[in-house]
C-alpha positions in Angstrom: -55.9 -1.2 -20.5 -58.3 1.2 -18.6 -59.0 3.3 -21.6 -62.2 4.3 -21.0 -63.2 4.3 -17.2 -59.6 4.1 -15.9 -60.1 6.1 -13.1 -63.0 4.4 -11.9 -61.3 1.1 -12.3 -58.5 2.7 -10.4 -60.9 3.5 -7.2 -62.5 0.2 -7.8 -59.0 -1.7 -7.4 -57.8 0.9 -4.2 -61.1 -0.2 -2.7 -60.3 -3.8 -2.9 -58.1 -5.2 0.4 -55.7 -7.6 0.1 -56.4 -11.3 2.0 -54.1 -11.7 4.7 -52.1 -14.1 2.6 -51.9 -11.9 -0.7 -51.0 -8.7 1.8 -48.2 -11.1 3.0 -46.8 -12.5 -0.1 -46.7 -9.0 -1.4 -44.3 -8.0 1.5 -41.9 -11.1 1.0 -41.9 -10.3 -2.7 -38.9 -7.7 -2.7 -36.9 -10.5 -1.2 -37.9 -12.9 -4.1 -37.0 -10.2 -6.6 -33.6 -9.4 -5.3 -32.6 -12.9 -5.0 -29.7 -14.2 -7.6 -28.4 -16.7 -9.7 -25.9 -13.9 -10.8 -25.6 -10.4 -12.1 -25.8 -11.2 -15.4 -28.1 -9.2 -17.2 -29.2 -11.5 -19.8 -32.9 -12.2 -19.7 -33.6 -15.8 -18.8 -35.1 -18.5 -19.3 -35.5 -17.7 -22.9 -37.2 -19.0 -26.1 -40.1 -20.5 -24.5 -42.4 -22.6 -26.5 -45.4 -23.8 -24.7 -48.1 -27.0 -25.3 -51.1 -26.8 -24.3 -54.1 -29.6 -23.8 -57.2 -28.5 -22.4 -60.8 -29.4 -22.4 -63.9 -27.6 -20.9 -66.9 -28.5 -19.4 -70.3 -28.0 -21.2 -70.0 -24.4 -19.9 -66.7 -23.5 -20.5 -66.2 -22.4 -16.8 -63.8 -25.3 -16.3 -61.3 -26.2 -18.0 -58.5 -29.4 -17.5 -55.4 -30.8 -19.5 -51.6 -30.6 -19.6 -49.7 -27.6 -20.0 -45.6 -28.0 -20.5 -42.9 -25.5 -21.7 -39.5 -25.9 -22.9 -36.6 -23.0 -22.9 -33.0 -22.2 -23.0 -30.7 -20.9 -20.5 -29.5 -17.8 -22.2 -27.8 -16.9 -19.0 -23.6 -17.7 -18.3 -24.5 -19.4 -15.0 -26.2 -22.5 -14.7 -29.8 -22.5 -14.3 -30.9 -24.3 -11.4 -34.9 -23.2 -11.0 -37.3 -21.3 -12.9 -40.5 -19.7 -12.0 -44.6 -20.0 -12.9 -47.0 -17.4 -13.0 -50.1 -18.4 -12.1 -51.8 -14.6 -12.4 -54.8 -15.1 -12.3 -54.6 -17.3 -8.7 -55.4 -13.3 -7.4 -58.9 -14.2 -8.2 -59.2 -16.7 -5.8 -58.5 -16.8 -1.5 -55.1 -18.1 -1.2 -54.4 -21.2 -1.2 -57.9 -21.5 -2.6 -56.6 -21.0 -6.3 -58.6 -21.1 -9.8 -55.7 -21.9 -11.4 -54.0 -25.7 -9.9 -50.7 -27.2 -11.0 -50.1 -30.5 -10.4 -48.3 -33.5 -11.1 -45.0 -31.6 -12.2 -42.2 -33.2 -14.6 -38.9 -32.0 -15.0 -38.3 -30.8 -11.7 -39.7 -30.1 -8.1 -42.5 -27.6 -7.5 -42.0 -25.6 -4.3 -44.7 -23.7 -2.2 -47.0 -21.7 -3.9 -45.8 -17.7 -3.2 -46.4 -14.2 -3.9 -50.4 -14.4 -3.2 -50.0 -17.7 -4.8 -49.2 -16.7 -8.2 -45.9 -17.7 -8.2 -44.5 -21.2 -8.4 -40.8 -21.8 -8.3 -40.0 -25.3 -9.8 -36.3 -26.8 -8.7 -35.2 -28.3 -12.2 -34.1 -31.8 -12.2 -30.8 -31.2 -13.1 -28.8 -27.5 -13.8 -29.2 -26.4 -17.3 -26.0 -24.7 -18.6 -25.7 -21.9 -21.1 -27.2 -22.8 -24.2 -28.7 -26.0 -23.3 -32.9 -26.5 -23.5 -34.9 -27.5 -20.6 -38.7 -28.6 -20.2 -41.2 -28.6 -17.5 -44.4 -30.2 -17.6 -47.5 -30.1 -15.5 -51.1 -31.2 -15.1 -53.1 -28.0 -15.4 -57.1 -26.8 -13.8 -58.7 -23.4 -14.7 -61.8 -22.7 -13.2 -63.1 -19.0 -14.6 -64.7 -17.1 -11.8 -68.1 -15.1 -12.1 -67.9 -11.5 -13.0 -67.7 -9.5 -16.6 -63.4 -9.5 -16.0 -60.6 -10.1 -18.4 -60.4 -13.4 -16.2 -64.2 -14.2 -15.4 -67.6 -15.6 -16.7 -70.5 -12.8 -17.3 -73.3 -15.2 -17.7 -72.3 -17.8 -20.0 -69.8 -15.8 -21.8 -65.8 -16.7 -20.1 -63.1 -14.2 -20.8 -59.8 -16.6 -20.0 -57.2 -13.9 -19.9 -53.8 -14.7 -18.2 -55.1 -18.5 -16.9 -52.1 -20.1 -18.8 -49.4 -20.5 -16.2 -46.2 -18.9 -18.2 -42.3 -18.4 -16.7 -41.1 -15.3 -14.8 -38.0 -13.3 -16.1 -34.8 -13.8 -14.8 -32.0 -11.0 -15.4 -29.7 -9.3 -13.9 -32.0 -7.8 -10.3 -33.2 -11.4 -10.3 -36.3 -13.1 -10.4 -39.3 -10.5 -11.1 -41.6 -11.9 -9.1 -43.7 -8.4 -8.5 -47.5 -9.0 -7.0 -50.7 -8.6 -9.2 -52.4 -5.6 -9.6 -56.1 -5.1 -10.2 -55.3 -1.1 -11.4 -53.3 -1.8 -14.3 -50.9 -4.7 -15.7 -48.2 -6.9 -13.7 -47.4 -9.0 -16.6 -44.0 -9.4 -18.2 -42.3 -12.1 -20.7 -40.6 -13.1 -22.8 -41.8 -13.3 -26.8 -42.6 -17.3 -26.6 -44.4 -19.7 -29.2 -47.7 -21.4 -27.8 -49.5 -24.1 -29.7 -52.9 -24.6 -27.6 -55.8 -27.2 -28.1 -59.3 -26.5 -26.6 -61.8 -29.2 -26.7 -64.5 -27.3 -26.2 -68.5 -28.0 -27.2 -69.6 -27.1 -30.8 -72.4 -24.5 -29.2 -69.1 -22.4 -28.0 -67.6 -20.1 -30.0 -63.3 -19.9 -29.4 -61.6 -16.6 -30.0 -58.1 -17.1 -28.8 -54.7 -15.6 -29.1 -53.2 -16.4 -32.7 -54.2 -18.6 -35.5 -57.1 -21.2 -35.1 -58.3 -24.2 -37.2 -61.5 -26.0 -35.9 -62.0 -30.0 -36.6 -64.5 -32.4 -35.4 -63.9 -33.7 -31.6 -66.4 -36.2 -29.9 -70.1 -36.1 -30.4 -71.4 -32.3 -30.1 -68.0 -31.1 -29.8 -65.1 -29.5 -31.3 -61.1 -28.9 -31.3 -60.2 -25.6 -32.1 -56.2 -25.8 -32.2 -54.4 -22.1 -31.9 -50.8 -21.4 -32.8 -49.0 -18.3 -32.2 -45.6 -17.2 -32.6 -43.4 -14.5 -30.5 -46.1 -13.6 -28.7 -45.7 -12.9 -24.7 -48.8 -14.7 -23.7 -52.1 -16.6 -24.7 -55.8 -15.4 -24.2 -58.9 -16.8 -25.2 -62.7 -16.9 -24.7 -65.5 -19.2 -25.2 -69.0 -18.5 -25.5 -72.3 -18.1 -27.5 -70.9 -15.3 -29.3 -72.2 -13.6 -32.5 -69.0 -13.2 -35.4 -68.7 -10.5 -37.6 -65.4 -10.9 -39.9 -63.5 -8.9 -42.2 -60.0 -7.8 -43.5 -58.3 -4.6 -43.5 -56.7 -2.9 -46.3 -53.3 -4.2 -45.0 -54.4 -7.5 -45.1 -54.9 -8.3 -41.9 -58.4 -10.4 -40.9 -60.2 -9.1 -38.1 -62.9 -11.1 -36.5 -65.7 -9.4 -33.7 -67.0 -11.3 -31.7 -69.8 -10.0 -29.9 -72.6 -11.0 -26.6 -76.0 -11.1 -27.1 -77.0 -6.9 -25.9 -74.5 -5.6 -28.3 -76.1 -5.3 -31.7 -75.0 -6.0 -35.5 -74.1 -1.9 -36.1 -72.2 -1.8 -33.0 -69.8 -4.5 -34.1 -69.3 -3.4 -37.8 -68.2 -0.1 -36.2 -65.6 -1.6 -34.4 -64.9 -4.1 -37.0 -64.1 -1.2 -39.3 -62.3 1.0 -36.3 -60.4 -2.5 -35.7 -59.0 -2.5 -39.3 -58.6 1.3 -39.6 -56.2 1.4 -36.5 -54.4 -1.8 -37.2 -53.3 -0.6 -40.9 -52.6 2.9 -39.2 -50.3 2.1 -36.5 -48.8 -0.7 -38.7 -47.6 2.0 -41.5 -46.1 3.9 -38.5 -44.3 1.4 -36.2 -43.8 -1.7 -38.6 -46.1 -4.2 -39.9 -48.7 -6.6 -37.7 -47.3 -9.5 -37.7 -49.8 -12.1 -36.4 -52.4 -12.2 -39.7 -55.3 -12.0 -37.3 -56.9 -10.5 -34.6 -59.7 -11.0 -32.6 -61.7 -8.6 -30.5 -64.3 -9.4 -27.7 -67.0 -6.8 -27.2 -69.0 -7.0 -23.9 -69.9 -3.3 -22.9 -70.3 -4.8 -19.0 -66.5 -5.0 -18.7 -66.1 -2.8 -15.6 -61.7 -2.3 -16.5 -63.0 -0.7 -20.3 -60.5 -2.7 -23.0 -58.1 -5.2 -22.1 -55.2 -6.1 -24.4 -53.6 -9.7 -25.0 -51.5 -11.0 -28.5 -53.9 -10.8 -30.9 -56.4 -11.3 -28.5 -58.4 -8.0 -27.3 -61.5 -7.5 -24.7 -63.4 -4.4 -25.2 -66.6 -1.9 -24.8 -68.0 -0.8 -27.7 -65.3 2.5 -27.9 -63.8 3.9 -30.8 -60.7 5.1 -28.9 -60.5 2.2 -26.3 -60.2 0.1 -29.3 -57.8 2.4 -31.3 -55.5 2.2 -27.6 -56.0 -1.5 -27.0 -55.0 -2.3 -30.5 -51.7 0.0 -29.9 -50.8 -2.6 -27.5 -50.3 -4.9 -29.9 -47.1 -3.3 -30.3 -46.7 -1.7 -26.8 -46.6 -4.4 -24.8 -47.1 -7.3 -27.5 -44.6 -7.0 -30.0 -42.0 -3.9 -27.7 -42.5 -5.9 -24.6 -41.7 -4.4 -21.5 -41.9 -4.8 -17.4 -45.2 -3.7 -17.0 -44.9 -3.4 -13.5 -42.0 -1.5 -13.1 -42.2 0.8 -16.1 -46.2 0.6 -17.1 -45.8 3.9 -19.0 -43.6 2.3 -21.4 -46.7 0.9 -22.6 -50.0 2.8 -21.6 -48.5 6.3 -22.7 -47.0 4.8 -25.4 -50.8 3.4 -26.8 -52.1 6.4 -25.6 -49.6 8.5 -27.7 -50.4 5.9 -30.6 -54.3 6.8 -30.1 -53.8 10.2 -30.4 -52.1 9.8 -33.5 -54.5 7.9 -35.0 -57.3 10.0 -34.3 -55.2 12.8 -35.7 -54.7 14.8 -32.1 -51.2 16.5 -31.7 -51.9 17.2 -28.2 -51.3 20.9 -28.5 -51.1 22.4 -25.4 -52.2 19.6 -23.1 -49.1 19.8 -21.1 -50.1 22.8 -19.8 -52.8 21.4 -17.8 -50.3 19.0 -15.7 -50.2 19.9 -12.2 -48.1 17.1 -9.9 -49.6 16.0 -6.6 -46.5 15.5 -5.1 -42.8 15.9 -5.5 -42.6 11.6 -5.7 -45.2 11.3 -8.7 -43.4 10.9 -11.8 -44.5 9.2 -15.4 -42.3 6.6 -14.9 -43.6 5.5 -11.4 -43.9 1.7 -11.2 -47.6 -0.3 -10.1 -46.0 -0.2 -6.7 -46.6 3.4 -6.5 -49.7 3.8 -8.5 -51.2 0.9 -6.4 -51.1 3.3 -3.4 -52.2 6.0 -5.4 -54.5 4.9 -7.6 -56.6 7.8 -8.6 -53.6 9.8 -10.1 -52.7 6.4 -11.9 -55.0 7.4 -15.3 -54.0 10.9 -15.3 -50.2 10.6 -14.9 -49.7 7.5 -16.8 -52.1 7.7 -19.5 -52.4 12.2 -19.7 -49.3 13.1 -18.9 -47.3 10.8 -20.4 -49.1 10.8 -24.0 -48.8 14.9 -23.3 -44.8 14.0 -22.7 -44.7 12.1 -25.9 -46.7 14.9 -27.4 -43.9 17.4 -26.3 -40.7 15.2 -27.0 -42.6 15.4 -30.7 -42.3 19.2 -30.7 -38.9 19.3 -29.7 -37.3 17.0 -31.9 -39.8 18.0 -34.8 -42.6 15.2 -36.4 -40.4 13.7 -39.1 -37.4 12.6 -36.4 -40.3 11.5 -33.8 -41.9 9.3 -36.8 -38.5 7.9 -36.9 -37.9 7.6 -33.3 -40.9 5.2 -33.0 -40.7 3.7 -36.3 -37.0 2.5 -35.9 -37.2 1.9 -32.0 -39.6 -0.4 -32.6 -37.9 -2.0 -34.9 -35.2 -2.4 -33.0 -37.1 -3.8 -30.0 -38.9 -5.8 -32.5 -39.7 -9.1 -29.9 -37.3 -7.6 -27.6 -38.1 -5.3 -24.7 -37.9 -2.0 -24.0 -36.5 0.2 -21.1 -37.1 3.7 -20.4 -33.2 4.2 -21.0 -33.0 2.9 -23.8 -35.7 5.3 -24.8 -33.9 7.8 -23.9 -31.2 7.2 -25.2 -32.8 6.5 -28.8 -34.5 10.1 -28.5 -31.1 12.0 -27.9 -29.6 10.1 -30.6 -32.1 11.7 -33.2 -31.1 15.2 -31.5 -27.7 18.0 -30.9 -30.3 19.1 -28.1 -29.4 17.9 -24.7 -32.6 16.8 -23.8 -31.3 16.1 -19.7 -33.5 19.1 -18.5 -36.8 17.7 -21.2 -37.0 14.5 -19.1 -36.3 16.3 -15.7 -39.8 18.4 -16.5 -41.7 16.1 -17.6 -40.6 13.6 -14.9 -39.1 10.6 -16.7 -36.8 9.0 -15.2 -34.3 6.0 -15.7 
């Protein structure tokens, strides 16, 4: 995210207070995330698969159905609770929520916490090692005004993160971390998610994964989405304009595009689209969701916005080239995007440069630190209270990092370094020592004092 105007979407969220109740939630989160079912460091709940049911109003501003999830308990110890995300509840004035669950099954929701976009759910009964569990719930989404990746600009909704999904469990706890408007807070699990949106025929559906449209009731239509191992499910729904084609790889990309963005504009990104996909498939493993579908609304205020298969964008050559890097930093090498965000934006940054053929040359010599405490590896918690330094550390210096860790263990071992992490990761997730550790393997060069300059730590 933030590829283009980063910075200004950085001074935009550091200008934004916290309500009472978010500011609060956020200070009892800590205690959330510390809290227990053991120190085992297997991530939990796992598996999810999620069924959606959900129809919209003539606008598509409101939408209403039945969301449940089922999942194993990959964990040793019982599991006695799991937690909801309800993201995008940020947007409203706690308790006054866009996103309501009600009517829960398999277990007993609790208070709504964390700036209400957290909701722990007591299951019914303990779920041992090994043994799937499901939770079901009645489910309300009501898409706020504003060009956002959760918001209506005129009568075009972006629906990003409205699906309530389940928080990690491992071995520090819960992560239960707040939202935040300068980057990403979002981290899962890969899950599968089969979604039907009864929406009217006049609205076009782009959506995370796989879609097949039938006949609903008079004037409408049920577009039914599948996706597999993917770590969460976006859509949009509008009178968009579709422009469609397939790159050389194979993979079908559809544009969809509002009314003030013209055809040209879209077959440009339509052919950037395929271009970067086939590119950063050939050097960290091939796409693996068939599709993808882009949203182009040049009066997004955050730049480009990535979800599964799923992205919102300006009309940006490199935005899109980054975006679509997320597919596999972030999408398919998942990672805690709140505690390690450069495990994703540098790394789509790194991948952008790539792709536009830029080896960085020299850019590291432009760093200059604004404190002793700012590091690349700084979680949201820090950039959120420094916000302007976010883009430039996170995105700059850490492609510039990448950049130099290329130099020093020479282009054909960094190729492999990406390539076969990935692979390794493949629907897993990442950590910045297990980076680390995959770099030294590749090297007889102790590479203790490389991190130490360039400030990645962990």
């Amino acid at each position: 995210m933030r590829t283009k105007i980063a910075i200004l979407a950085a001074l935009v969220a550091a200008m934004t207070p916290l309500t009472a109740a978010q500011a609060a939630e956020t200070v009892r989160a800590p205690a959330h995330a510390a809290s227990r079912l053991a120190a085992d460091p297997t991530r939990t709940p796992a598996s999810p698969s999620y069924t959606v049911s959900l129809t919209s109003n003539t606008s598509g501003t409101t939408w209403t159905g039945h969301e449940s999830v089922s999942f194993t308990n990959a964990a040793a110890d019982p599991l006695n609770e799991v937690y909801l995300r309800l993201w995008d509840n940020y947007h409203g004035s706690c308790p006054s929520t866009p996103i309501t669950v009600t009517n829960v099954t398999g277990g007993t929701a609790g208070a709504l916490e964390v700036g209400c976009t957290a909701l722990k759910i007591t299951l019914s009964a303990p779920l041992a090692q090994g043994a799937r569990g499901t939770v079901g719930f009645d489910l309300s989404i009501v898409v706020p005004s504003g060009a956002d990746r959760f918001g209506h600009d005129g009568s075009y909704n972006f629906i990003g993160n409205a699906l309530p999904v389940l928080a990690v469990h491992d071995g520090a706890g819960w992560h239960l971390n707040p939202y935040t408007n300068n980057g990403e807070s979002f981290y899962s699990l890969a899950s599968d998610f089969t979604v039907t949106l009864d929406h009217p025929t006049s609205l076009k559906v782009p959506a995370t994964g796989t879609s097949v449209d039938q006949a609903g009731a008079s004037g409408r239509t049920i577009t039914t989405a599948t996706a597999s191992k993917v770590r969460d499910f976006a859509w949009a729904a509008g009178p968009f304009t579709l422009t469609t084609g397939t790159s050389t790889g194979g993979v079908k990309v559809n544009v969809y595009r509002v009314s003030n963005i013209s055809a040209g504009s879209a077959t440009s990104m339509l052919n950037t689209s395929k271009s970067a996909l086939d590119a950063h498939s050939q050097r960290f493993g091939a796409y693996p969701y068939g599709e993808a579908d882009v949203v182009l609304d040049n009066n997004f205020w955050f730049g480009g916005m990535e979800y599964p298969g799923f992205i919102l964008d300006l009309v940006s050559s490199t935005a899109m080239a980054h975006e679509l890097a997320h597919q596999w930093w972030y999408g398919i090498v998942g990672d805690d995007e709140y505690t390690s965000p450069w495990l994703d934006e540098s790394f789509a940054d790194y991948a952008t440069d790539l792709y536009q053929g830029n080896t960085g040359s020299g850019c590291w010599n432009s760093v200059s630190w604004a404190s002793s405490a700012e590091k690349i590896t700084n979680s949201m918690a820090y950039w959120d209270a420094h916000s302007s330094r976010y883009s430039t550390v996170v995105y700059t210096y850490g492609r510039c990092a990448l950049h130099d860790l290329s130099r020093v263990l020479g282009t054909t071992a960094m190729t492999k370094l990406t390539h076969d992490y990935a692979a390794s990761h493949w629907y897993g997730v990442s950590t910045t020592a297990e980076f680390k550790a995959a770099a030294q393997a590749l090297t007889t060069t102790d590479l203790t004092s490389f991190w130490t300059q360039h400030r990645i730590d962990g």
